[in-house]
Structures are given as C-alpha cells and as structure tokens.
VEXDREN-2710 file (C-alpha; in Angstrom, 1 decimal):
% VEXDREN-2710
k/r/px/py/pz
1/UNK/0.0/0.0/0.0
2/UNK/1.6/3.3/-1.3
3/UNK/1.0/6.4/1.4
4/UNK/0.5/10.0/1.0
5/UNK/0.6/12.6/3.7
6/UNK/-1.5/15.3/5.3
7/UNK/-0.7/18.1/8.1
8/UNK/1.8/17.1/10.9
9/UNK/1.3/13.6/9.2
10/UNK/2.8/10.2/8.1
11/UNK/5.0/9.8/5.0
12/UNK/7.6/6.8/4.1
13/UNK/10.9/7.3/5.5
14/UNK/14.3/5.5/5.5
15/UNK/17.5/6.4/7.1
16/UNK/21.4/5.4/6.9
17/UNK/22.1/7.6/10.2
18/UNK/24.1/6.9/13.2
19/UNK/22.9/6.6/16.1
20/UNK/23.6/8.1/19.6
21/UNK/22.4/7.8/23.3
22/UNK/19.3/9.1/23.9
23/UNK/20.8/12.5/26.1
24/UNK/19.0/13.4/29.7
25/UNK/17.1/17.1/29.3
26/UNK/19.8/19.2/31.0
27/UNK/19.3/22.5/29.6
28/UNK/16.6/24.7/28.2
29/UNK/18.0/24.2/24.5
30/UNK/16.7/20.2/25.2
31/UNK/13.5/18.9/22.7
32/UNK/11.9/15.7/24.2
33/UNK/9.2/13.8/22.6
34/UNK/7.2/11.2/24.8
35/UNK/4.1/9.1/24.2
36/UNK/3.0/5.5/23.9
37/UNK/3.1/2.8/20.8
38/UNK/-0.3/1.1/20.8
39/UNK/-1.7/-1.8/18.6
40/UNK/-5.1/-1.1/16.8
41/UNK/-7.1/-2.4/19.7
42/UNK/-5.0/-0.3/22.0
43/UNK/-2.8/-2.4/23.7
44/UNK/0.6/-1.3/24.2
45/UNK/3.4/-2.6/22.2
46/UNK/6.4/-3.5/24.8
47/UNK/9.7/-3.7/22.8
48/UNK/8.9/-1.5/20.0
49/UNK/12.2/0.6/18.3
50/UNK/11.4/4.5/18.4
51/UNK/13.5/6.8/16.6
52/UNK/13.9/10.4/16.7
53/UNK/15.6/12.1/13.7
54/UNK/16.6/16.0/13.0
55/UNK/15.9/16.8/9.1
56/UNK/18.9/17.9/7.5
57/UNK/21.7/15.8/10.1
58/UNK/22.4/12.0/10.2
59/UNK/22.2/12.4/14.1
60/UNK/19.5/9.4/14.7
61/UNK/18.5/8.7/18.8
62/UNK/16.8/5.7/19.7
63/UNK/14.9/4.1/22.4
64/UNK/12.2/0.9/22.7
65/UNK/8.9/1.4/24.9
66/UNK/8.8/0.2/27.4
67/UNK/6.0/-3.0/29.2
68/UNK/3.2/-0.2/29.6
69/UNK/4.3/0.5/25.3
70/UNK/5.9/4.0/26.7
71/UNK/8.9/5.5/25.4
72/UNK/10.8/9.3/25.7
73/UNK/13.2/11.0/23.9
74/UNK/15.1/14.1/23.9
75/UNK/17.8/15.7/21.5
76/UNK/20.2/18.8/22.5
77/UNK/18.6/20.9/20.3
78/UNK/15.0/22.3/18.4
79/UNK/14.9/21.7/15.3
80/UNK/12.3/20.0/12.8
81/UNK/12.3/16.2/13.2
82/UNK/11.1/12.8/11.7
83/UNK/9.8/10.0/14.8
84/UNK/9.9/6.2/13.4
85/UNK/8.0/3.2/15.4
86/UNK/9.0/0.1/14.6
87/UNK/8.7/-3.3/15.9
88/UNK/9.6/-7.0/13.7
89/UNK/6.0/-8.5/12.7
90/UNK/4.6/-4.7/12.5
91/UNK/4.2/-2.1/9.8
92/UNK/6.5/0.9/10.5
93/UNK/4.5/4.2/11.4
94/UNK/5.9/7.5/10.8
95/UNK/5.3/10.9/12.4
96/UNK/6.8/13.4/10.2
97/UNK/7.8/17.2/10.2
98/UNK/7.8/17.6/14.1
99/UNK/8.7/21.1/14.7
100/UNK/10.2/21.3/18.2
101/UNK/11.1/24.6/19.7
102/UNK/13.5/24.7/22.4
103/UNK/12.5/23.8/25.7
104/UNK/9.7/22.0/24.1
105/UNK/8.2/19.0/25.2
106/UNK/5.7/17.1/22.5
107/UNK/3.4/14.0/23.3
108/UNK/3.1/11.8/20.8
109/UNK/1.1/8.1/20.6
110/UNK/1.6/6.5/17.7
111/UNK/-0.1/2.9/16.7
112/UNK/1.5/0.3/14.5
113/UNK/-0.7/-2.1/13.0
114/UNK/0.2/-6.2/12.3
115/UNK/2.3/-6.5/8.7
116/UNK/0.1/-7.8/6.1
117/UNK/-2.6/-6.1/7.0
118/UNK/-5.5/-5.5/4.3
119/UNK/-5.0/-3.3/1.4
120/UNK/-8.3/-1.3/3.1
121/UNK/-7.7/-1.8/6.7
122/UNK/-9.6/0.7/8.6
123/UNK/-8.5/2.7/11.7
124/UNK/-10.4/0.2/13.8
125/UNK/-11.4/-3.8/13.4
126/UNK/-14.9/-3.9/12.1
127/UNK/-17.2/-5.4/14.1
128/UNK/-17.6/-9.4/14.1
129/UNK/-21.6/-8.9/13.7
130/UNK/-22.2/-6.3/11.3
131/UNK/-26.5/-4.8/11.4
132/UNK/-27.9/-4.2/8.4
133/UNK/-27.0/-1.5/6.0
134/UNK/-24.0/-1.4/8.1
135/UNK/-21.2/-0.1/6.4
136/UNK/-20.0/-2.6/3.2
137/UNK/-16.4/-3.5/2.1
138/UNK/-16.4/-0.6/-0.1
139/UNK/-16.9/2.0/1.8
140/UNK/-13.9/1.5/4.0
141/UNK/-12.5/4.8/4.9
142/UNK/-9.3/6.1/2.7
143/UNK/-7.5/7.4/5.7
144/UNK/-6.2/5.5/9.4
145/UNK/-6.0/7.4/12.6
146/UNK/-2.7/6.5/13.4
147/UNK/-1.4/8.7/16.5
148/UNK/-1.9/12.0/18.1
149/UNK/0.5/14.7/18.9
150/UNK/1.0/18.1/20.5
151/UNK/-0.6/21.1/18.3
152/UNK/2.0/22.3/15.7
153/UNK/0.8/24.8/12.9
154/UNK/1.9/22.2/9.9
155/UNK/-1.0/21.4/7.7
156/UNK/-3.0/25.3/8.1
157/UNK/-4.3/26.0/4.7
158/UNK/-4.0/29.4/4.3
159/UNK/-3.7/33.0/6.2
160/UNK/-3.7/32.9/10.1
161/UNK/-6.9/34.2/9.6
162/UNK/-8.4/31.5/7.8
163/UNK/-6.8/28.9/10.5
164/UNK/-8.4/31.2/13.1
165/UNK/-11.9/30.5/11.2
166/UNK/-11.5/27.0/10.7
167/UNK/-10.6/25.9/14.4
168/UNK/-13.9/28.2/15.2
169/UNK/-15.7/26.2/12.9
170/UNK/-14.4/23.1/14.0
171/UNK/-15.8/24.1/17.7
172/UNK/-19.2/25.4/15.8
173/UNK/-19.7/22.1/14.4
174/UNK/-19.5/20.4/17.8
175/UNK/-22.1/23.0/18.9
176/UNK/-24.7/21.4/16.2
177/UNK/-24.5/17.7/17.8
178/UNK/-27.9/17.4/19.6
179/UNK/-28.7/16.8/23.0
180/UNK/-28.7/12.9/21.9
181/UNK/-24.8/12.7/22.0
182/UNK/-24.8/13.3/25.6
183/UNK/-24.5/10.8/28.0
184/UNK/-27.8/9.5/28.6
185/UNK/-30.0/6.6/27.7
186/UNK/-31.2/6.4/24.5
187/UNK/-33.0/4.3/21.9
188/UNK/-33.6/0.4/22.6
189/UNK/-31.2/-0.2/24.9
190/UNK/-31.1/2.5/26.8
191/UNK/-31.3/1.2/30.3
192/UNK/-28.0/-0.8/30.1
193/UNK/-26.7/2.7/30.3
194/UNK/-28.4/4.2/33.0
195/UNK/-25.9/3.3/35.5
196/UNK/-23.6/5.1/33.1
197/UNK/-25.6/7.9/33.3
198/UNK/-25.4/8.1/37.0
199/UNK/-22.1/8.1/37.5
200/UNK/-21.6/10.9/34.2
201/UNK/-23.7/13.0/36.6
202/UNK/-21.4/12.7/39.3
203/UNK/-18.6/13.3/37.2
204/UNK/-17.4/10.2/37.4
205/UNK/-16.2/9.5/33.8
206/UNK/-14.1/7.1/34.5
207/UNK/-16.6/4.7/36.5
208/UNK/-19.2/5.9/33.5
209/UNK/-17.1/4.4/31.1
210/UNK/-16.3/1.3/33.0
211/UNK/-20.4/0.7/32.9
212/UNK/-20.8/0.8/29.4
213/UNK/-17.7/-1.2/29.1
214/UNK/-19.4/-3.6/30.5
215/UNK/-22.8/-3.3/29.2
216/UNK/-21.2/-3.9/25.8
217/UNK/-19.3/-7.2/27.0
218/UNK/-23.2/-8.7/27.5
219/UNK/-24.4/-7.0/24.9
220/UNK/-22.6/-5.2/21.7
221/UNK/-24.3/-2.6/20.0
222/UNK/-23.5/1.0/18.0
223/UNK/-25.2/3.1/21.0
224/UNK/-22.6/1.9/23.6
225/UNK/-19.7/2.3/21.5
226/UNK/-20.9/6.1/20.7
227/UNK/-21.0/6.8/24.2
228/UNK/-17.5/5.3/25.3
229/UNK/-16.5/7.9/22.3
230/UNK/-18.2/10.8/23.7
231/UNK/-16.7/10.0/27.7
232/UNK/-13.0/9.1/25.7
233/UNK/-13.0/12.6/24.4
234/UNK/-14.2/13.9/27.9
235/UNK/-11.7/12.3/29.1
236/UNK/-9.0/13.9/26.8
237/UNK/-8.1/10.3/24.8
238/UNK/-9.3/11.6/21.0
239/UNK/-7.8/8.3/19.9
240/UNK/-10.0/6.1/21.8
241/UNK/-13.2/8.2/21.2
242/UNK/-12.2/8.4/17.4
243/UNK/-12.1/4.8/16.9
244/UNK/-15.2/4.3/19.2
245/UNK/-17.2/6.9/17.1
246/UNK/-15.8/4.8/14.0
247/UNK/-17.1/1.5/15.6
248/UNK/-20.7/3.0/16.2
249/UNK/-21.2/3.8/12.7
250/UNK/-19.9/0.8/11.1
251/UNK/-22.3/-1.2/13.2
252/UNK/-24.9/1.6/12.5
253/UNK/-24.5/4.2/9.9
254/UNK/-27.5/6.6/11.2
255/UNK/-27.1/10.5/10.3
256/UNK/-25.9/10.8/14.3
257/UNK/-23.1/8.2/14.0
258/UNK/-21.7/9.2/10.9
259/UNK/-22.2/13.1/12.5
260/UNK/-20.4/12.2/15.4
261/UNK/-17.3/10.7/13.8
262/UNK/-17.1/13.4/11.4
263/UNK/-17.1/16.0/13.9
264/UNK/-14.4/14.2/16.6
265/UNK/-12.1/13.8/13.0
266/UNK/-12.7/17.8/12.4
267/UNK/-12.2/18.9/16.2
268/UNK/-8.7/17.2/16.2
269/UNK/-7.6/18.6/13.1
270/UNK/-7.8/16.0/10.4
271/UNK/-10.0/18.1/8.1
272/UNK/-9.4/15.4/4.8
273/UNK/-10.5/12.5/6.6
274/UNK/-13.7/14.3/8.3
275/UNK/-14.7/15.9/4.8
276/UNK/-14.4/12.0/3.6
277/UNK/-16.6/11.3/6.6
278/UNK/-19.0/13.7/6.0
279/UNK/-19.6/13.1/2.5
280/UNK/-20.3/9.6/2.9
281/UNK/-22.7/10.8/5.8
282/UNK/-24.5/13.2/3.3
283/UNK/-24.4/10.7/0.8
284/UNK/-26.5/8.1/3.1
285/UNK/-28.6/11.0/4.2
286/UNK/-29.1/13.6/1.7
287/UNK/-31.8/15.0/4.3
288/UNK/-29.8/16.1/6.8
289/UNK/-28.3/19.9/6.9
290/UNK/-26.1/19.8/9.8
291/UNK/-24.2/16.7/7.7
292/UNK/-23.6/19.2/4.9
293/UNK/-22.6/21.9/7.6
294/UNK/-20.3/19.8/9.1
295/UNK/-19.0/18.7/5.1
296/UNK/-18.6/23.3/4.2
297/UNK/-16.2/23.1/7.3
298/UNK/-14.3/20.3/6.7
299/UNK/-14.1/21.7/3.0
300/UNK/-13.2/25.0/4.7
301/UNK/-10.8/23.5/6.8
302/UNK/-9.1/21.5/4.1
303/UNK/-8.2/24.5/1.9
304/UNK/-11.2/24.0/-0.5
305/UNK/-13.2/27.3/0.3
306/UNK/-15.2/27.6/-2.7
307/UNK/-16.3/24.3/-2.6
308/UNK/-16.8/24.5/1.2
309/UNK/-19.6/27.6/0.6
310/UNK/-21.5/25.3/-2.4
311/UNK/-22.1/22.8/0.8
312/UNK/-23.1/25.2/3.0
313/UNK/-25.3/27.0/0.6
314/UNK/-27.1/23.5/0.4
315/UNK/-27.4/23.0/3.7
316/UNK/-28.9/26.9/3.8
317/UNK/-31.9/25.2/0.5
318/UNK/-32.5/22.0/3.2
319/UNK/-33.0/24.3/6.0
320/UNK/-33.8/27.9/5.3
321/UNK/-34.8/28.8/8.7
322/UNK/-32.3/27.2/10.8
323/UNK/-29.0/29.9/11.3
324/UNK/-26.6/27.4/11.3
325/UNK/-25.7/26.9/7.9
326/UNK/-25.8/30.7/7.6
327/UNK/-23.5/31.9/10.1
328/UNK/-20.7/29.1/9.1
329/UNK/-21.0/30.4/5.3
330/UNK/-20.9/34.1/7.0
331/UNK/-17.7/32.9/8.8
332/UNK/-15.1/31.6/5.9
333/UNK/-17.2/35.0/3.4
334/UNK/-15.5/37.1/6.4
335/UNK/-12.1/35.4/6.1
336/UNK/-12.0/34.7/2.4
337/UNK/-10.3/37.2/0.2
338/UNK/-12.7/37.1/-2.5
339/UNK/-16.5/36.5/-2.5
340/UNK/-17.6/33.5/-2.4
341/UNK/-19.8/31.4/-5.1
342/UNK/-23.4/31.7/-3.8
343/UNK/-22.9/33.6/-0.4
344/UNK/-24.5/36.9/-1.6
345/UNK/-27.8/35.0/-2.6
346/UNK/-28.2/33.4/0.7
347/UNK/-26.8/35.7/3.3
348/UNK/-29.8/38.0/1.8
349/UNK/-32.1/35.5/2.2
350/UNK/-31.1/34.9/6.0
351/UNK/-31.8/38.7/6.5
352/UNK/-35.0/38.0/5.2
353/UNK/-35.7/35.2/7.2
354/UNK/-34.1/36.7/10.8
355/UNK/-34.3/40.0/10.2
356/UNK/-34.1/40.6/14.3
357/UNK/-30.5/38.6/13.9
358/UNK/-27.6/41.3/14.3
359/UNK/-25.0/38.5/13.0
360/UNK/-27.5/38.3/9.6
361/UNK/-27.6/41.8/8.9
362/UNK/-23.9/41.8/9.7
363/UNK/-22.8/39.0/7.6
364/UNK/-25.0/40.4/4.3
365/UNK/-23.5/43.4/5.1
366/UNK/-19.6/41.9/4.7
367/UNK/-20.7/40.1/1.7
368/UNK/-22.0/43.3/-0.4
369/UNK/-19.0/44.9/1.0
370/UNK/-16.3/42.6/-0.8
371/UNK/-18.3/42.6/-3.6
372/UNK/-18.3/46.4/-4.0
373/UNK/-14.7/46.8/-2.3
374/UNK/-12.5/48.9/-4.3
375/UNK/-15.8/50.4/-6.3
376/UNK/-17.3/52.7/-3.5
377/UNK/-20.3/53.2/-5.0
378/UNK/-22.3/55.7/-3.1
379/UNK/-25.5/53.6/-3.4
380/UNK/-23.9/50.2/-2.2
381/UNK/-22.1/51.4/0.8
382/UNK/-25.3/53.0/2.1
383/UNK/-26.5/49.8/1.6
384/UNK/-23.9/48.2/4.0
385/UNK/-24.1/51.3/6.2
386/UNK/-27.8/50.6/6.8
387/UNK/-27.3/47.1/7.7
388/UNK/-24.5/47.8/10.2
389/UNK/-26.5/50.1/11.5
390/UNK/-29.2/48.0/12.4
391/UNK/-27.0/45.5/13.1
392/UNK/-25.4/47.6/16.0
393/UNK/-28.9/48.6/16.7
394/UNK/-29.9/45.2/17.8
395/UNK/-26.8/44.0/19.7
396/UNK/-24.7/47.3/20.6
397/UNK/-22.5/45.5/22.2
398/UNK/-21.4/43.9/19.1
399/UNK/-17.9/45.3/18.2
400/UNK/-16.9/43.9/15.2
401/UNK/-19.8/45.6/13.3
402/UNK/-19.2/49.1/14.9
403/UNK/-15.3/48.1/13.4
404/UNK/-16.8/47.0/9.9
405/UNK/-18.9/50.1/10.0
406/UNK/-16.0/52.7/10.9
407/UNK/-14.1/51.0/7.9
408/UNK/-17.4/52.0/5.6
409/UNK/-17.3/55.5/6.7
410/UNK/-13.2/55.6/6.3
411/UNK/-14.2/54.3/2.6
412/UNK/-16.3/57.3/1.9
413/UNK/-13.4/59.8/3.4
414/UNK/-15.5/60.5/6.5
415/UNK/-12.9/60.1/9.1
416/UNK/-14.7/61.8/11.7
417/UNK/-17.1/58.7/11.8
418/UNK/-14.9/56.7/10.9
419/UNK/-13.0/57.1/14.6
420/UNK/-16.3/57.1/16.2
421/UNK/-17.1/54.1/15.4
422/UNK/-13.5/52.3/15.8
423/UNK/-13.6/54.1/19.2
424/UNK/-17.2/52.3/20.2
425/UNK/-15.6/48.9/19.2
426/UNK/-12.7/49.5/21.1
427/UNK/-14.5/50.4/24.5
428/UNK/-16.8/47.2/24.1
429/UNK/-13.7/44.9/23.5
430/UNK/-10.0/47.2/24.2
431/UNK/-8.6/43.7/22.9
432/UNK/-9.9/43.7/19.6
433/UNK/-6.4/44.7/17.7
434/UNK/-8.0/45.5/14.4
435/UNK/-10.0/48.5/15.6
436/UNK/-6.9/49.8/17.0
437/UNK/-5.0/49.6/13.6
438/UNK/-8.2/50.7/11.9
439/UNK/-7.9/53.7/14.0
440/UNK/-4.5/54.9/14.2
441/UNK/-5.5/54.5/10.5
442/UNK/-8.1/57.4/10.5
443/UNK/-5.4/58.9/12.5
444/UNK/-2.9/59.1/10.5
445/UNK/-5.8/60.8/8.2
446/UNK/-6.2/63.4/10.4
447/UNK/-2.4/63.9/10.9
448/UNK/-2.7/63.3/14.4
449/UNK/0.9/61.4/15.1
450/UNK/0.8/60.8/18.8
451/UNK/-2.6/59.2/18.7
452/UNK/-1.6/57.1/15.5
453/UNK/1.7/55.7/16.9
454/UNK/-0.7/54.9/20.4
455/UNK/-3.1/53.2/18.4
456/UNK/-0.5/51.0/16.2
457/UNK/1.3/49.9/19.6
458/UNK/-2.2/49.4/21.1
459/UNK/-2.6/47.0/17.7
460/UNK/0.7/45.2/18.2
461/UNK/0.0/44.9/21.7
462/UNK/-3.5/43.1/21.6
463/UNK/-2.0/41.0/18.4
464/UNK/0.7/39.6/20.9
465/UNK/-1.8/38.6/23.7
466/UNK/-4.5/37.1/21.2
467/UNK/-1.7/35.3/19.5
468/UNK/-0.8/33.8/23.1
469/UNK/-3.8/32.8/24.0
470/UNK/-4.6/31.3/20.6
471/UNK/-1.5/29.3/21.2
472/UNK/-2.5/28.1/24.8
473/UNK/-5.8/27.1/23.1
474/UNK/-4.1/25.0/20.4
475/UNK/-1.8/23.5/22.5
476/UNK/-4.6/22.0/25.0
477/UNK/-6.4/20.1/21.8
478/UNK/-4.0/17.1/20.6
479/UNK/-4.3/16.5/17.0
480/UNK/-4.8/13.7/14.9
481/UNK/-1.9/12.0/13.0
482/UNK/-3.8/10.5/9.2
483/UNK/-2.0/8.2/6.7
484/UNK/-4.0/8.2/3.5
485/UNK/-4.2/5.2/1.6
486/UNK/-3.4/4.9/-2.2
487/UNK/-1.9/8.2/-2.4
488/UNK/1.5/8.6/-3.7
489/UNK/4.4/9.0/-1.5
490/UNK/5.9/12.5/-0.9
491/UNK/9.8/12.5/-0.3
492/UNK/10.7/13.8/3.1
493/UNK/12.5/17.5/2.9
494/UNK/16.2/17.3/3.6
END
C-alpha cells in the first residue's frame, strides 16, 4: 500500500544515520518527545524501536517502549524532526515534520498495526456482527488514525486568519451535535446505560465508562460504543473516542453516528478525513443539513473554500430557517479574500428570514461589501451602512460591526465617523487589535501622530496577547496524526 501525507502527518521514511544515546534534558536548548506505541485495539506494544531524527543531520537517537508501550526522547537541540515506530512483525508508522522549539516537550502516541494487513484496513477492526446496512467493504474509509500529537501549525491552509476560522468552525460544528450525543440513555437499549448515566452525573467518567464497558461485554451494539467515544474525548483520549465513534457507525451508519465521527475527526484537526466522513454521511442522508454543515467546514478547513460555501449554501436550501448553515457560510465569506460562489444569494435571504438577527444583517452586510470593495459606490455602501447600523442597533454590544462600520465610513473619506465608530468597538472589547490599527489608520488621516503611533502599539499589543492565548488554546487540543491510503508518497524534505 503506497501512502501520502496530510498536516503534521505520516509519510515513508528510511535512514542510513548513526545513532547516539538518547541525552538526559539538561538544559533549556533540550527537545523531548514522549508518548505511547499502541496496537489497533489499543494495547501497548512492549519492545517496539522508536527513533527520533533532525531533518537535514544524520544524528538518529533511539529508544524501545517500554512493558506499559511507553517510550521518551530528547535531542540537545530544536529543530524539525522525523519519529519512526517500529517493531519486527509490524508495519512501521511514521510521524513526520515535528517542529520542536526549544524547551519543548511534545506527546506523541503513535499505533502500529500487524504486517500484512488488508489493502483497506480501517482505523479500527470492524465489528464481528455487522447490522444491516452497516457499512460494506467498499466504503472502508481512505484514511487511518494513526497517532496524536502536541498542536503544531503544519497542515494550516492558508492565512492565520483563515486557520483562526476553521478551528472556530471546528468548535461550531461540535455545537450542532444534539442533545442525543450526551451521555444519557437512549434508543432500545437504553437502560443498560443508565448506570452510566449516573455516575456521568457525578462526574465520574471514568466509573461511567467502566459501565458501558461492561454493558457492551453482555451486549454489543453502536449506542454503547458512541457513548464510550463521547466519555473518551471527555476524558481527553481523542484516539479512543475516534475509533469508538468509528465503531458506532460501522455497526450503524445513522445520520448521528456518521455526524459524530465526522465532527471528533474535524475537532482534532484531520480536516481530509472528516470531509471523507462527511460526505459519505450526506451521501446516506441527503436530508440532513447539519451533515452538509459539518461537510462546508471540513471543506473550509481543508483548503477548498469555494467548494466548502457550495455545501453550505445546500445546507442553507435544506433548512432555510435554521442559522446554522448561515453563520458558518458568514464565517469563511468574512475570512476569504474574494467573494464567495453563492454567499450573496443566501446571506440575503437569512436577513430575510431573521431579520431581528444582528449576525445576519452583519454577515450580508460583509458580503455586499467585498463585492463592492474597491468600487465605492455611493449607493452600495449605504446599503452596507444601513445594515451595520441595524446590526449595531440590535446587539450594541457587538464590536466587530461598529469596526466593519468605521471602515465603511473611512471608505467614503468620513474620518470623523470613521474614529467614532472604531472608538465604540474599542471600548466594548480594548482587545480587539483590528480596531486599534483601523484607528491609528483614521489617525494618520487626520495627521494626528501621537494618537496614530498609540493606536499601532495598542494593535501590536492586543496581536501579541490574542496570539498567546490562541496558542495556549491550540496546545490544549491534541491533533490527529492520518495516513491516506493509495496516495503517492511525498519525499521527506532534507
């Protein structure tokens, strides 16, 4: 089976290098990498070679994991590295293009699965008794979960903008499971799970999972395994919950499974696979808008923005009262450079439908505005104006619409409003580092030097703290490590 890679992924790799000890973190210059080597059913791999190399030096350190399948490793510097797992009777797994700052310490848990495993093999063993309609032979998934690691920022498409929108999305799209995914009964065999439910209330996850782990052992069945994934991911183990949400809707592929695996893949960063996911969802029920939803995201997500809106638009015809669709297609129209195929059309319509909604008067607004950007006409910007205005009419707490309108007025040379407005978004949210640059903007207009260079170091200073806290964010959701199948190799980067 040839393999291709995607973001902080897997590709092929050999290597001639020496070897060293692996060095004891004695300085802040040291990189260490730790995690565990599982088999597909989880179980720990005792014995199992792990490798650590810099790209660009033939420095290669080396450890095995240990009974539990653990293993650590540190080098003496930061640098961009290639981990190999490998273990005789196993096919090798390969984490590729590790960027490790200094000081850094990355988790990584990799799985290797048995050699001669099938051309098709799926990130989990399917189940021995299949239901009917349960997912057939030929609709194994083209991608395997094979590890998770630290965030790292390989495999962004695009602007740090449009990584910004898709983690929202991503965190959106969890929003639209329904109150079914919870832990609670549900369906025909709901009361093996009630016990379950009673400990989940107490916050006892771990006892909660124990009980459906045991319901299952009596009695196997799609509900069970989609509620150990929802109390794995609770319990910060995305590999675990992935493969249990996998389980669930090979055994039944309802519109909730296949939402629910879809979503966990999109949460953790894997936006190919969950887009794959998605689409075989929508496919099996072309009904269902929060499917497409989920699909726009994933498209979003996976650098396919055009294609992404089409979805959502659907979604929008499926549904035309529910905002959901809407507000995702108002997202990626806000951080796309151009306009978008179909946005326009349907951003109207939601004013027309919600026309109490500040976000739909706001996002119509945005779209007429790229669409006119550069033109000015007089006619089209009062057309924007007015919706901004109502917009800020409804919620005026709502900065980022005073911002958008400030920018209107700049358009039109009216500075004076231009700074009023800035200034109103700016004393609802003092972090909100556009409005600050927008300002010392109008300004510099006005040739007013000491408040322009106060506003650009109040923009550089509200950029530094979002772009911390974006990082602490990132850095507490582990991402997904995917090897696609039947893709061609890439060569690793030297």
């Amino acid at each position: 089976m040839v393999l291709g890679v995607v973001a902080a992924t897997l590709m092929s790799f050999s290597s001639a290098a020496a070897f060293e000890q692996n060095p004891t973190p004695t300085s802040p210059d040291t990189v260490t990498v730790e995690g565990t080597v599982r088999d597909t059913a989880g179980e720990p791999i005792a014995g199992a070679a792990v490798a650590l190399e810099e790209k660009g030096s033939s420095t290669k350190i080396e450890t095995k994991t240990n009974a539990d399948g653990a293993y650590v490793l540190s080098s003496s510097r930061g640098g961009t590295y290639t981990l190999v797992a490998e273990k005789s009777g196993w096919l090798k797994t390969i984490a590729d293009s590790l960027m490790l700052a200094p000081g850094n310490m990355r988790h990584v848990d990799l799985v290797l699965r048995p050699s001669g495993s099938p051309k098709f093999e799926s990130s989990t063993p399917p189940p021995a008794k299949a239901s009917p309609g349960a997912m057939e032979f030929s609709d194994e998934p083209k991608f395997i979960v094979a590890g998770v690691t630290d965030w790292s920022n390989l495999g962004l498409h695009g602007s740090a903008a449009s990584s910004k929108t898709s983690e929202s999305l991503a965190k959106e799209t969890l929003m639209l499971k329904s109150s079914e995914t919870e832990i609670a009964p549900a369906g025909k065999s709901g009361k093996q799970y009630e016990m379950a439910l009673a400990y989940s209330a107490k916050g006892d996850l771990a006892e909660a999972r124990q009980q459906i782990q045991n319901a299952l052992a009596k009695a196997d069945d799609a509900e069970g395994h989609r509620l150990l994934g929802e109390l794995d991911e609770r319990l910060n183990d995305p590999l675990d919950a992935v493969r249990e949400y996998e389980k669930a809707a090979r055994m039944d592929p309802s519109e909730q499974n296949y939402f629910e695996w879809g979503t966990e893949l999109l949460l953790h960063k894997a936006a190919q696979p969950a887009a794959e996911v998605f689409a075989k969802g929508s496919s099996a029920h072309p009904n269902s808008a929060r499917m497409l939803t989920g699909l726009g995201a994933a498209l979003y997500s996976n650098g396919s923005w055009e294609e992404g809106a089409r979805r959502l638009c659907a979604a929008s015809d499926l549904q035309p009262t529910d905002a959901s669709p809407y507000l995702f297609l108002g997202k990626i129209e806000k951080a796309t450079p151009a306009p978008l195929p179909c946005s326009e059309q349907k951003l109207a319509r939601f004013v027309q439908q919600q026309p109490g909604n500040a976000l739909a008067n706001y996002y119509h607004a945005i779209s007429l505005w790229k669409r006119e950007k550069g033109s000015q006409k007089p006619a089209d910007l009062k057309e924007v104006e007015a919706l901004l205005k109502k917009s800020v009419a409804i919620d005026p707490k709502f900065d980022e619409a005073y911002l958008q309108l400030g920018v209107a007025y700049f358009a039109q040379a009216d500075f004076e409003q231009a700074i009023r407005n800035y200034k109103k978004a700016i004393e609802i949210n003092p972090q909100l580092g556009e409005a600050h640059r927008q300002l010392g903007l109008a300004y510099q207009r006005t040739g007013e030097k000491l408040k322009t260079q106060e506003e650009f170091q109040a923009y550089e200073q509200a950029e530094k703290e979002e772009a911390a806290e974006i990082e602490r964010q990132r850095r507490e959701l582990r991402q997904f490590l995917i090897i696609l199948k039947d893709q061609p190799a890439a060569t690793p980067p030297r």
